[in-house]
PQR file of N, CA, C, O and H, with PARSE charges and radii, in Angstrom:
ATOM      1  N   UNK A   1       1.045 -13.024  -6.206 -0.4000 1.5000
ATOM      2  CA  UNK A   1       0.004 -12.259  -6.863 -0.0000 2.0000
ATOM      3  C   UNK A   1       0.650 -11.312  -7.874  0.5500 1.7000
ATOM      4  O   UNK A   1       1.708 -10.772  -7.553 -0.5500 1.4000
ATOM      5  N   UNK A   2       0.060 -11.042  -9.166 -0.4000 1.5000
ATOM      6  CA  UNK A   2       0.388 -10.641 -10.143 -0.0000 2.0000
ATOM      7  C   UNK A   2       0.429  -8.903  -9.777  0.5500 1.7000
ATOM      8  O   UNK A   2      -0.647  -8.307  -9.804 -0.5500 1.4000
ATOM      9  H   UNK A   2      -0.800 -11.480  -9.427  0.4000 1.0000
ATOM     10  N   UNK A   3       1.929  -7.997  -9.379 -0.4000 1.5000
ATOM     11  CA  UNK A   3       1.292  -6.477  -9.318 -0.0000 2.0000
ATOM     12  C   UNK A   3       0.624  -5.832 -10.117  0.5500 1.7000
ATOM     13  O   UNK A   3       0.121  -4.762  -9.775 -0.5500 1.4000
ATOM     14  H   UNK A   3       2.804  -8.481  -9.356  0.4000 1.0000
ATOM     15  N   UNK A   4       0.459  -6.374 -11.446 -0.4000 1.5000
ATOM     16  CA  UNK A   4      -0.614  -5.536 -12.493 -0.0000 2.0000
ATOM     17  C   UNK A   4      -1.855  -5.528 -11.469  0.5500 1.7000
ATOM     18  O   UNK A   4      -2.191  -4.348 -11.364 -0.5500 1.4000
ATOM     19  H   UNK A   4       0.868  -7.244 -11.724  0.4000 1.0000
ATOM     20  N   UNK A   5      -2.520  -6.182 -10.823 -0.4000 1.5000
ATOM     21  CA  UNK A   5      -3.638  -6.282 -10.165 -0.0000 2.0000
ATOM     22  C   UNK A   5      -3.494  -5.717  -8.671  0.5500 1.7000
ATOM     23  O   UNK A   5      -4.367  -5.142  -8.022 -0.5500 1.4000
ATOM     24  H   UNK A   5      -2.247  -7.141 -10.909  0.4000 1.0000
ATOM     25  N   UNK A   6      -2.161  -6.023  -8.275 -0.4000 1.5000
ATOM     26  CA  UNK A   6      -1.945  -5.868  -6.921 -0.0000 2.0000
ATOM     27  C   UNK A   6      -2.138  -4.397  -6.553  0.5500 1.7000
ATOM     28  O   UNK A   6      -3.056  -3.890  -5.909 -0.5500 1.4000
ATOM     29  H   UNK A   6      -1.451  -6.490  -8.802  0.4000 1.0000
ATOM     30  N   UNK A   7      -0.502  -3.528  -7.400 -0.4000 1.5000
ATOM     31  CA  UNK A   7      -0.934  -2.137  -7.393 -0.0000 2.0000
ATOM     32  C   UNK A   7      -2.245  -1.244  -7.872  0.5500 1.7000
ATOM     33  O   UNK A   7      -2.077  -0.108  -7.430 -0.5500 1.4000
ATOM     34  H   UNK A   7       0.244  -3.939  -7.924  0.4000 1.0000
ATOM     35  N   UNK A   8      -3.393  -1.325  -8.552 -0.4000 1.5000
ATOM     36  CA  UNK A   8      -4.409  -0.584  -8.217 -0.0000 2.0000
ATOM     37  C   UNK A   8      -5.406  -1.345  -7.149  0.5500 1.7000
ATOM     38  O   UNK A   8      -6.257  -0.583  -6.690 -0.5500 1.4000
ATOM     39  H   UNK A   8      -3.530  -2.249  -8.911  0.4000 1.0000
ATOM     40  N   UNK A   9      -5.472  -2.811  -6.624 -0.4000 1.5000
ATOM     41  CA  UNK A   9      -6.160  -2.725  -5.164 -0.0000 2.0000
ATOM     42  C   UNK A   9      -5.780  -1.882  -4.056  0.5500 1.7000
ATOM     43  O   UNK A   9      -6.492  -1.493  -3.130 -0.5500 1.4000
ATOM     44  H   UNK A   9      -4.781  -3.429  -6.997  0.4000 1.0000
ATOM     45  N   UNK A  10      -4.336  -1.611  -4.318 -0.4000 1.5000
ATOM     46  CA  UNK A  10      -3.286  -1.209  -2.837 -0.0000 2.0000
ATOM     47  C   UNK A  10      -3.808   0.238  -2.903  0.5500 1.7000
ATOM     48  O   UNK A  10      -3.971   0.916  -1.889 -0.5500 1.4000
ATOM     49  H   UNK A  10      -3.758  -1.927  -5.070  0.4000 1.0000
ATOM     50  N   UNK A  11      -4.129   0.793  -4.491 -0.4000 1.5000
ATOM     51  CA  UNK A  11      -3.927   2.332  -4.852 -0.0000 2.0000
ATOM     52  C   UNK A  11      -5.754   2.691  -4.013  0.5500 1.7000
ATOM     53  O   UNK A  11      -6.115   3.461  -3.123 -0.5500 1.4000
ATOM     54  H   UNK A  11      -3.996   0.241  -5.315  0.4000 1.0000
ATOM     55  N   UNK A  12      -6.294   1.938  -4.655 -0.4000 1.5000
ATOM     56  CA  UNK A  12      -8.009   1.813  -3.548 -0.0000 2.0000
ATOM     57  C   UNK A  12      -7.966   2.129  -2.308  0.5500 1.7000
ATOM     58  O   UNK A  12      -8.439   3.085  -1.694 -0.5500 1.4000
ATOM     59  H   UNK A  12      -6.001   1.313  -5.378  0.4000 1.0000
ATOM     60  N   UNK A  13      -7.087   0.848  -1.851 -0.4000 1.5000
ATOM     61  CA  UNK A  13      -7.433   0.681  -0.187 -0.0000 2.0000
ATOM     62  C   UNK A  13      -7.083   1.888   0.323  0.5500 1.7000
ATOM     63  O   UNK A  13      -7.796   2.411   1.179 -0.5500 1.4000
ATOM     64  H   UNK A  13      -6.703   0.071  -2.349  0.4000 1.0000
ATOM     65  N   UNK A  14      -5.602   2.671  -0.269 -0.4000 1.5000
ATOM     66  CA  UNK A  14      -5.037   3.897   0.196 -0.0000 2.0000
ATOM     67  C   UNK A  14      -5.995   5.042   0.031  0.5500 1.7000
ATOM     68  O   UNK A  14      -6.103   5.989   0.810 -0.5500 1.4000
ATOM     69  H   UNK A  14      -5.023   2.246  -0.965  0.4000 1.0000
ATOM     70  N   UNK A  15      -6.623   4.862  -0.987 -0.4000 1.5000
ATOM     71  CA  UNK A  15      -7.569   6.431  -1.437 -0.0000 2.0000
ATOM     72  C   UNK A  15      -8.634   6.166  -0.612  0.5500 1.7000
ATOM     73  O   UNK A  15      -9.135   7.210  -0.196 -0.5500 1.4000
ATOM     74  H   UNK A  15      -6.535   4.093  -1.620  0.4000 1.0000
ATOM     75  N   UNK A  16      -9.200   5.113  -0.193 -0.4000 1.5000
ATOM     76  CA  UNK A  16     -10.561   4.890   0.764 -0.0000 2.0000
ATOM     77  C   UNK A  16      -9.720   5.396   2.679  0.5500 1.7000
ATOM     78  O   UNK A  16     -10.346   6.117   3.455 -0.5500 1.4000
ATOM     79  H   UNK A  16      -8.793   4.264  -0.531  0.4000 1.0000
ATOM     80  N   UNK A  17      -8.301   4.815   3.027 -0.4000 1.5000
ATOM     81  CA  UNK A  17      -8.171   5.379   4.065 -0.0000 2.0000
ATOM     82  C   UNK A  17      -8.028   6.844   3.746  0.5500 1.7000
ATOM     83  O   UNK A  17      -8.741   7.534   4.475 -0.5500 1.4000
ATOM     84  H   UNK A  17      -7.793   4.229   2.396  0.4000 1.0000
ATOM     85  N   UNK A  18      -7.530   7.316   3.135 -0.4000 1.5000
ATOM     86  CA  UNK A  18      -7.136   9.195   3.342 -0.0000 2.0000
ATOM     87  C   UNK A  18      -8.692   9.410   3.262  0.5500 1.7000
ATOM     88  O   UNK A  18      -9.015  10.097   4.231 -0.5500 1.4000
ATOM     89  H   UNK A  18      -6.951   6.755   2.543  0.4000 1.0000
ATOM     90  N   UNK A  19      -9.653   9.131   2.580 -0.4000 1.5000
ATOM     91  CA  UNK A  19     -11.071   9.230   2.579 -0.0000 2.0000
ATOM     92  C   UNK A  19     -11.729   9.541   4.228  0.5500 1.7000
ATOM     93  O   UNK A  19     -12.157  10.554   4.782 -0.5500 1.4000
ATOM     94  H   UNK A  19      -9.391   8.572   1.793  0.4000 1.0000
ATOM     95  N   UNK A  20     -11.571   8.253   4.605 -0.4000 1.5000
ATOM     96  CA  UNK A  20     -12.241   7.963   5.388 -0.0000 2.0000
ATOM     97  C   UNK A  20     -11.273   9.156   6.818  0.5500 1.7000
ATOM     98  O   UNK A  20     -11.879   9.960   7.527 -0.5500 1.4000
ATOM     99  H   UNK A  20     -11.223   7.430   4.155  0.4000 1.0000
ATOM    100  N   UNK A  21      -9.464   8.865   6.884 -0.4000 1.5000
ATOM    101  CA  UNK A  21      -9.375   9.946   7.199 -0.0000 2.0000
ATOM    102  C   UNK A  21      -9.551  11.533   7.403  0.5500 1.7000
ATOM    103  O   UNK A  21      -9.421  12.373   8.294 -0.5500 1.4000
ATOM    104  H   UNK A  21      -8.972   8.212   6.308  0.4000 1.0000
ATOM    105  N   UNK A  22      -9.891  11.453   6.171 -0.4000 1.5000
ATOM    106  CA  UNK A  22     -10.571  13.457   5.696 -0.0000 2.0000
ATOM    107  C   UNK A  22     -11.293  13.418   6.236  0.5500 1.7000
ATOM    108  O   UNK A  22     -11.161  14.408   6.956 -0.5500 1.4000
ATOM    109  H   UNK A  22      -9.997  10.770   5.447  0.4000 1.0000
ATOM    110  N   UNK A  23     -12.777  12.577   6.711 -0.4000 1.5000
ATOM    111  CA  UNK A  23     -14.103  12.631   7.142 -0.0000 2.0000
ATOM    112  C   UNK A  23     -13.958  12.615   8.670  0.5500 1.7000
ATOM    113  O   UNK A  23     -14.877  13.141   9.298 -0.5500 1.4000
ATOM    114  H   UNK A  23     -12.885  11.773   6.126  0.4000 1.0000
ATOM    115  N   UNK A  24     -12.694  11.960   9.518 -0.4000 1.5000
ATOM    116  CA  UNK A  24     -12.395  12.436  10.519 -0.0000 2.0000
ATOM    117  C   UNK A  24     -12.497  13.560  11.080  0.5500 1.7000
ATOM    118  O   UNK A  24     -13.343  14.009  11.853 -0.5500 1.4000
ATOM    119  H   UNK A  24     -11.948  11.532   9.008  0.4000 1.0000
ATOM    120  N   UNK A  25     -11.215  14.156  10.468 -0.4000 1.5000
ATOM    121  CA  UNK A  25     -10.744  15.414  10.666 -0.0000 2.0000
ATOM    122  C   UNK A  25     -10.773  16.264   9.731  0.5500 1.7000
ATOM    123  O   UNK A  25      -9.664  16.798   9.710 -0.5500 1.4000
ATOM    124  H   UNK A  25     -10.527  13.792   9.840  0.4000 1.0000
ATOM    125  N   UNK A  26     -11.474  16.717   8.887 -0.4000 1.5000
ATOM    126  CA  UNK A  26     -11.746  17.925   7.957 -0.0000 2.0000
ATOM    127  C   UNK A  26     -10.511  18.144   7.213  0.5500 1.7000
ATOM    128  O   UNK A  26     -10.802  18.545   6.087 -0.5500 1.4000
ATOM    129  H   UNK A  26     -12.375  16.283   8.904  0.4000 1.0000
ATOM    130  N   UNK A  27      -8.859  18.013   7.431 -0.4000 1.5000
ATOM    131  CA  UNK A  27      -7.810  18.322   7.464 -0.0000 2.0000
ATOM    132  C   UNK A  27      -7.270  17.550   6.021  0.5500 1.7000
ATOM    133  O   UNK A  27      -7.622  16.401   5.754 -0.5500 1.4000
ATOM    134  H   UNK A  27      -8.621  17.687   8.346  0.4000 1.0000
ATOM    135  N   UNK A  28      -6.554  18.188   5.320 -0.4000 1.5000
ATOM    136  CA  UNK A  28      -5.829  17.092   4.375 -0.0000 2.0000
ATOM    137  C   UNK A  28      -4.358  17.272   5.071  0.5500 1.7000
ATOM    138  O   UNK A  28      -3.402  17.633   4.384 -0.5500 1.4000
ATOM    139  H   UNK A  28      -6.269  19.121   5.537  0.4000 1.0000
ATOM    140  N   UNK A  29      -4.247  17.042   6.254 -0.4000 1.5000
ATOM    141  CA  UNK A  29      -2.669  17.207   6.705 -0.0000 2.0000
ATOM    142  C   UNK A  29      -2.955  15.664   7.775  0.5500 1.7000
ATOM    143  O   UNK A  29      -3.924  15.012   8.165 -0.5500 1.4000
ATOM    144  H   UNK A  29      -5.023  16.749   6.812  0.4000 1.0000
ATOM    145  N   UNK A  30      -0.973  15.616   7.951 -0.4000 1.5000
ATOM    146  CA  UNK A  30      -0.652  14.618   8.662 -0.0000 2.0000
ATOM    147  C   UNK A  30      -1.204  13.608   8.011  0.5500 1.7000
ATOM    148  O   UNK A  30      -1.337  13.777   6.799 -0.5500 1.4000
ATOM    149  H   UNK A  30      -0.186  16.145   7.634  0.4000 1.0000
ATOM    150  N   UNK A  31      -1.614  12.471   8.524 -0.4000 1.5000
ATOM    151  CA  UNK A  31      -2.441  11.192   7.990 -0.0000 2.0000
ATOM    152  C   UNK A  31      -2.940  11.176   6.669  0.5500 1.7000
ATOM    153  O   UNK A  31      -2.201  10.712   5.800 -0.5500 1.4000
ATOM    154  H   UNK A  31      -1.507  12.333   9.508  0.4000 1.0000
ATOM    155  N   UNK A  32      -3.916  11.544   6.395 -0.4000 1.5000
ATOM    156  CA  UNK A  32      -4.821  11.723   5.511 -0.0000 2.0000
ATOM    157  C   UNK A  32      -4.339  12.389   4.466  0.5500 1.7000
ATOM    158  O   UNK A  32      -5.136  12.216   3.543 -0.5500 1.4000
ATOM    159  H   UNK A  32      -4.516  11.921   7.101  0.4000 1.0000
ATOM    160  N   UNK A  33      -3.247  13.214   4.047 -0.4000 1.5000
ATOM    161  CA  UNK A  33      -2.353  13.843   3.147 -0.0000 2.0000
ATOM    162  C   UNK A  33      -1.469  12.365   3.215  0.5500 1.7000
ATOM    163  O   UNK A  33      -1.642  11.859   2.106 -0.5500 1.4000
ATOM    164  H   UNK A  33      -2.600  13.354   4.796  0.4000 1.0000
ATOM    165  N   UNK A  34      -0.764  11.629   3.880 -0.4000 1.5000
ATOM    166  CA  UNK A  34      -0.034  10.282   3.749 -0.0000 2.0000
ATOM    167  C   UNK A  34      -0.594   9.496   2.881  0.5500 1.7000
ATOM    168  O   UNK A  34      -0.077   9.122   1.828 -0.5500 1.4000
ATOM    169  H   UNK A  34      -0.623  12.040   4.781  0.4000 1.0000
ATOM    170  N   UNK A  35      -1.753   9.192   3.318 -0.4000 1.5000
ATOM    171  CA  UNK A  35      -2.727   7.942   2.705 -0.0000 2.0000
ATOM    172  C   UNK A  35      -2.768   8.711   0.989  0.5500 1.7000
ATOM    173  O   UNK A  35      -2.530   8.222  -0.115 -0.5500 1.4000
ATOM    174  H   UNK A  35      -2.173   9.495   4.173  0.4000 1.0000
ATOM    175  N   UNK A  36      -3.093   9.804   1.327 -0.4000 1.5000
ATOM    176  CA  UNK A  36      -3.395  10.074  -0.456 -0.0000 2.0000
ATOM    177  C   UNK A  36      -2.125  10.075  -1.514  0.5500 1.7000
ATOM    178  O   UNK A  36      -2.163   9.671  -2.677 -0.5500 1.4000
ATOM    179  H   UNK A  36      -3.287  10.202   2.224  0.4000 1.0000
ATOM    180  N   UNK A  37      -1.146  10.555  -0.910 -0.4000 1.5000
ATOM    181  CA  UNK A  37       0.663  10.049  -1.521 -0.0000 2.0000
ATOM    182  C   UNK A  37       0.349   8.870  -1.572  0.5500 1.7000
ATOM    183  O   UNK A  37       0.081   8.334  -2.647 -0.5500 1.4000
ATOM    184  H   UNK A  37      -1.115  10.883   0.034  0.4000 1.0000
ATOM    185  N   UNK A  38       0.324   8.337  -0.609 -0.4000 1.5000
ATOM    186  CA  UNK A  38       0.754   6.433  -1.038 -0.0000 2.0000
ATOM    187  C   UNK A  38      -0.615   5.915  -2.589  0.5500 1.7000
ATOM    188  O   UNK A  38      -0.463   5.163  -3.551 -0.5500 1.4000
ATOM    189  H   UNK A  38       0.541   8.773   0.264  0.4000 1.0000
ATOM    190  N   UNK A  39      -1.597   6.599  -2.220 -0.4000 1.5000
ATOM    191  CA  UNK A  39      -2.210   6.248  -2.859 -0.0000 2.0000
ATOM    192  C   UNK A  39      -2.138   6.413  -4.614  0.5500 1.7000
ATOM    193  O   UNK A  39      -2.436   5.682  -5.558 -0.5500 1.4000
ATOM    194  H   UNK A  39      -1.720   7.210  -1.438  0.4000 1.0000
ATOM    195  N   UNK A  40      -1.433   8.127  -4.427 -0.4000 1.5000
ATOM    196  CA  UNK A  40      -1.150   8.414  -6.061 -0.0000 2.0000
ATOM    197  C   UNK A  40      -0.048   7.632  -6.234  0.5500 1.7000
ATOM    198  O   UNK A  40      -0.102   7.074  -7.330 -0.5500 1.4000
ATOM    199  H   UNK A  40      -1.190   8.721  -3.660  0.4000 1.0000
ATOM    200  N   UNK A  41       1.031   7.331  -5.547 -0.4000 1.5000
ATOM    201  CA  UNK A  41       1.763   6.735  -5.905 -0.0000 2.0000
ATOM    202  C   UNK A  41       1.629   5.330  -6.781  0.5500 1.7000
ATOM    203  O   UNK A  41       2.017   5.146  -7.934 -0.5500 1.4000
ATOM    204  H   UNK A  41       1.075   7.784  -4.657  0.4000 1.0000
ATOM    205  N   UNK A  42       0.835   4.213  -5.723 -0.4000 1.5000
ATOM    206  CA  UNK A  42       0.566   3.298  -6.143 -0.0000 2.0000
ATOM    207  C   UNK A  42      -0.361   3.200  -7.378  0.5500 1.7000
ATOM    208  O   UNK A  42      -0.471   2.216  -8.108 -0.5500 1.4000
ATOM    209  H   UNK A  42       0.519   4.363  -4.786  0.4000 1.0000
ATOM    210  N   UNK A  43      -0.961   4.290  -7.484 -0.4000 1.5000
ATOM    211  CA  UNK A  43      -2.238   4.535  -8.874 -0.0000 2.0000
ATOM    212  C   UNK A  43      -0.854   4.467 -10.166  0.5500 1.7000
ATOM    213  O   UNK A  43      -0.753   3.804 -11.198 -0.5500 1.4000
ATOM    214  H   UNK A  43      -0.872   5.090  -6.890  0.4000 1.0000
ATOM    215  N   UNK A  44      -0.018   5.391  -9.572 -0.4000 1.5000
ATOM    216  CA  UNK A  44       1.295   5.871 -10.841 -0.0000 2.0000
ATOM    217  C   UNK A  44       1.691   4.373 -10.906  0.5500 1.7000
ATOM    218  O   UNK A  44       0.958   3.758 -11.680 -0.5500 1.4000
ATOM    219  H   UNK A  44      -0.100   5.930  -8.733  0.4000 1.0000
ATOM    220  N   UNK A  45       2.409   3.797 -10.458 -0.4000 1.5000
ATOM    221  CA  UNK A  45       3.087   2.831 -10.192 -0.0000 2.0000
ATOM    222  C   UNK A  45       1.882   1.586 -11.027  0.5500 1.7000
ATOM    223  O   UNK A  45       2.440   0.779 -11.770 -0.5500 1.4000
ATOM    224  H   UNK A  45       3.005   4.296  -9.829  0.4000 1.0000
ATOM    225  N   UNK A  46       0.934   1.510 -10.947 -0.4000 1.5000
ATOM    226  CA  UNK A  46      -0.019   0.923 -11.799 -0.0000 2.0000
ATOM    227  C   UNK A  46       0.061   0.828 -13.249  0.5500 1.7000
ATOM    228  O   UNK A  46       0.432  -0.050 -14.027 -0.5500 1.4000
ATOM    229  H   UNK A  46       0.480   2.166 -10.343  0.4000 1.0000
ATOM    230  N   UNK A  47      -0.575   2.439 -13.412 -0.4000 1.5000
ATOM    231  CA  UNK A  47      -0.270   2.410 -15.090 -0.0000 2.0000
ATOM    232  C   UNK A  47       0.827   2.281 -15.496  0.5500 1.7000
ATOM    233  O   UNK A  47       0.880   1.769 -16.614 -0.5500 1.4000
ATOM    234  H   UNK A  47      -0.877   3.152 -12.780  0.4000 1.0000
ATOM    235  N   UNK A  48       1.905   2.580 -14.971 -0.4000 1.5000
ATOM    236  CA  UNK A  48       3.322   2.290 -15.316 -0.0000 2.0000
ATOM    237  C   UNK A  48       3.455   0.828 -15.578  0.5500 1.7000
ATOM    238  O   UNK A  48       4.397   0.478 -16.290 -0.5500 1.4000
ATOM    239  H   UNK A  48       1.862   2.996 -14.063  0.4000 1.0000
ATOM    240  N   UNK A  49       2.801   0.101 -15.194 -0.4000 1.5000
ATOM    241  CA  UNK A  49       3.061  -1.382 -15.141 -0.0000 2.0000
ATOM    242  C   UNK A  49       2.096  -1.373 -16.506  0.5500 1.7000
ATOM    243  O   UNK A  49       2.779  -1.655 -17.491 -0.5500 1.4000
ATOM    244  H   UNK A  49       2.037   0.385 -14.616  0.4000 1.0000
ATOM    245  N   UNK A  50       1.054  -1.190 -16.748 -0.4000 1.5000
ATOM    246  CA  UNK A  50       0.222  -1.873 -17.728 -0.0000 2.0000
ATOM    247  C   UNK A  50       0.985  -0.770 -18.876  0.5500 1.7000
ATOM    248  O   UNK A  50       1.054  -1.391 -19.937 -0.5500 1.4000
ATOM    249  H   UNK A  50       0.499  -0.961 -15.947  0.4000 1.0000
ATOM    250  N   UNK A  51       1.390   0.190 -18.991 -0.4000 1.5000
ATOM    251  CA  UNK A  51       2.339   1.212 -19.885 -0.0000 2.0000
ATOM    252  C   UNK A  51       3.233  -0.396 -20.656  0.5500 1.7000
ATOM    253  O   UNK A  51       3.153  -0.452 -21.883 -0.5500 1.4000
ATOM    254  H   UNK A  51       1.334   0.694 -18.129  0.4000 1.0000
ATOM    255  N   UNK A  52       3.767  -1.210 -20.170 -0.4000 1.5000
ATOM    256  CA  UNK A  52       5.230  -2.028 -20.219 -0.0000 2.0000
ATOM    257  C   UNK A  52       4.741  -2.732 -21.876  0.5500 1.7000
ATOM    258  O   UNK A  52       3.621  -2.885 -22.361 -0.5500 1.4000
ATOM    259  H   UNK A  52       3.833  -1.164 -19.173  0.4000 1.0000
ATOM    260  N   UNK A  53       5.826  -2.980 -22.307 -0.4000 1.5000
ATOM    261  CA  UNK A  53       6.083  -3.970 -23.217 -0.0000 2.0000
ATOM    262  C   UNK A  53       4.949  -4.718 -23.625  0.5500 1.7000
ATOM    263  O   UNK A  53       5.073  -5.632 -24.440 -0.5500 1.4000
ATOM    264  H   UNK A  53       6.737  -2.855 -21.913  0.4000 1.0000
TER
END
């Protein structure tokens, strides 16, 4: 699978768990602070790819 596409599904799925984590526990710590890193990450890691050549 092509990561131009791959990394912003992955960057989704991550921002919907810390989501759905927050609604747990009120908390942006532990978990739900994780999920949202992975998630900016993979968002960064996205445009960086469509940024290319």
């Amino acid at each position: 699978m092509d990561p131009a596409w791959l990394f912003p599904l992955l960057a989704i799925g991550f921002a919907i768990a810390a989501a759905q984590r927050w609604l747990r526990t009120r908390r942006w710590q532990g978990a739900a602070a994780t999920w949202a890193l992975m998630a900016f990450i993979f968002a960064a890691v996205a445009v960086w790819l469509r940024m290319g050549p």
